[in-house]
N, C-alpha and C positions, 0 to 999 in steps of 0.2 A: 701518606704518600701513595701513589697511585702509580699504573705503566704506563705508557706515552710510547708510540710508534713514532721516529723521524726518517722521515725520504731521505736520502743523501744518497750525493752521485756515487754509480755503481764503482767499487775496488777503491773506495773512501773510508770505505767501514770503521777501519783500524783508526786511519789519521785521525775522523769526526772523533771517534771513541775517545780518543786520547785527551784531545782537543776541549771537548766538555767536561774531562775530569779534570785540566787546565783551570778552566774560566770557574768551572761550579768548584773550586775545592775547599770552600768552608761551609759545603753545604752536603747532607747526608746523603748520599744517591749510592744507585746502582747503574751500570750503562752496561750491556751486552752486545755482542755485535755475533750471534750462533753461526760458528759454521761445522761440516761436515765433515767426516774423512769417506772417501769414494775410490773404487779400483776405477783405473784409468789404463785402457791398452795401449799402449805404445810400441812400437816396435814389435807387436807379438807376445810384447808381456807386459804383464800386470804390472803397474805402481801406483802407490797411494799420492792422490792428492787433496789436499784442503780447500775447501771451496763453501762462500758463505749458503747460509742455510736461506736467506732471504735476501737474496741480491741488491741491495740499496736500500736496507733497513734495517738501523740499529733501534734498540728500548732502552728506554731512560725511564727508571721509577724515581721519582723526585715528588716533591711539595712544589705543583706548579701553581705558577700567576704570571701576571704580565711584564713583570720584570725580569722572571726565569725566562719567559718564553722569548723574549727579547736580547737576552744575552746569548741563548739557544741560537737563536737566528744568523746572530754574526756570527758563527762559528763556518769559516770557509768548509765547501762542502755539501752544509746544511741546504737541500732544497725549502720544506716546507713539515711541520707535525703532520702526520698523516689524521686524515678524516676532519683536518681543522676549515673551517669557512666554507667547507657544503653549506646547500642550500638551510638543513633546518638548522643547521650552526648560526649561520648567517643572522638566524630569525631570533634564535636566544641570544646571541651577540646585542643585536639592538633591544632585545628586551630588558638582556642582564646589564646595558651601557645606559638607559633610563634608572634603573634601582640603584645603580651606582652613585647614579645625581644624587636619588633623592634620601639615599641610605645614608647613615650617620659612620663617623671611622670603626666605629668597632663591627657593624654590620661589613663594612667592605672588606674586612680579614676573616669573616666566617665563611668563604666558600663561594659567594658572587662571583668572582675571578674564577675557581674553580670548574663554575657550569660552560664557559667557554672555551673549554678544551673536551677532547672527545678521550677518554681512558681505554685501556685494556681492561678487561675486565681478569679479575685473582685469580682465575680458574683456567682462563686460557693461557696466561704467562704458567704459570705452575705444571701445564703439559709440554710446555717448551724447557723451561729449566728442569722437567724430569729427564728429559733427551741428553741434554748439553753436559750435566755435573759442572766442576768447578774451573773448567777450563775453556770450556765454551763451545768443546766441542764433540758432537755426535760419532763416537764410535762404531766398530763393526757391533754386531749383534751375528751369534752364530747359529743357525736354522739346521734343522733335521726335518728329512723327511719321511714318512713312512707309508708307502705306496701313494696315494694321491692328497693326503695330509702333510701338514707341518707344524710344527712347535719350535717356538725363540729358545734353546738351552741356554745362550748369557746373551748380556750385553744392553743396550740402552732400550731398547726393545720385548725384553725380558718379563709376559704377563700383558703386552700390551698387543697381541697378533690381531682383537680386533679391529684395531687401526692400519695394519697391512693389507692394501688392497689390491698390488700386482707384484708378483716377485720374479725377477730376471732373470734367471739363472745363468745366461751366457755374458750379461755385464756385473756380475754379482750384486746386483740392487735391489732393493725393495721401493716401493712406492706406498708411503703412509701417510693418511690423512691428518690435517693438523687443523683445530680450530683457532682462528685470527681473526678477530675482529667482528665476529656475529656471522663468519662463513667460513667453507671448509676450503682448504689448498692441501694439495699433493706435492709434495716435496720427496726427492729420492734420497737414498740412503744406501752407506756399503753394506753388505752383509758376508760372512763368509760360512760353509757347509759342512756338515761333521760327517 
């Protein structure tokens, strides 16, 4: 089983999520859909809001092929797997749809299907689900500062400061780098102050 990025229209997250554990439920998956907790000013004061960590993208680790990814598809919502039918997709698409011909049934269940989808790689999901824990969602993390330094004291952030790249102090945010897909995004994050 492998992780798989799906596009789906933004503030779908939850429904698509649901939706695939629907259609997929005799089959072993995981589906995530990470979001945040953020201070939000309103009126003068702070309150927390929930807000997804990747606006129109949930992960699905599955045993994909083309029947999954087909039944994936009809799921209202679903735009497209992300990174699927790029160009060098495209080119192993028609290579792995020649082997397919000529390959016999037990060769088409070893992984042929599988070169046509584009993965997450176990390293990059694994710094994501160290953020989220078992609810999906990204907690405060609490910062100290000590004259022009800082250190994470708790929270989902906790040993990982050198992923903190701007810290906010008057939105109480942080900005830490997240590796997706073979490049870095910046995503914010609440933090609160000791």
């Amino acid at each position: 089983m492998k992780w798989y990025a799906i596009y789906v229209h933004t503030g779908k997250e939850e429904f698509v999520k649901r939706e695939i554990y629907r259609i997929l439920i005799h089959q072993n998956i995981t589906c995530i859909a990470p979001k945040r907790k953020l201070p939000e000013r309103t009126a003068g004061e702070f309150q927390d809001v929930i807000k997804p960590l990747f606006p129109g993208y949930i992960f699905l680790k599955v045993r994909m092929d083309i029947s999954t990814y087909y039944l994936i598809h009809k799921v209202p919502g679903v735009i497209r797997l992300l990174n699927y039918l790029n160009e060098k997709d495209k080119l192993m698409t028609a290579v792995n749809n020649q082997r397919l011909v000529i390959a016999d049934e037990e060769e088409t269940t070893n992984g042929l299907e599988e070169d046509c989808f584009k993965s997450i790689q176990e390293s990059e999901m694994d710094s994501i689900l160290r953020f989220t824990h078992h609810d999906e969602i990204i907690d405060y993390s609490e910062i100290h500062f000590e004259n022009s330094n800082f250190y994470v004291k708790s929270g989902p952030l906790l040993g990982l400061e050198s992923q903190i790249r701007k810290i906010n102090k008057h939105k109480r945010r942080a900005k830490i780098a997240v590796n997706l897909l073979g490049s870095e995004r910046y995503v914010d994050v609440g933090i609160v102050f000791s």
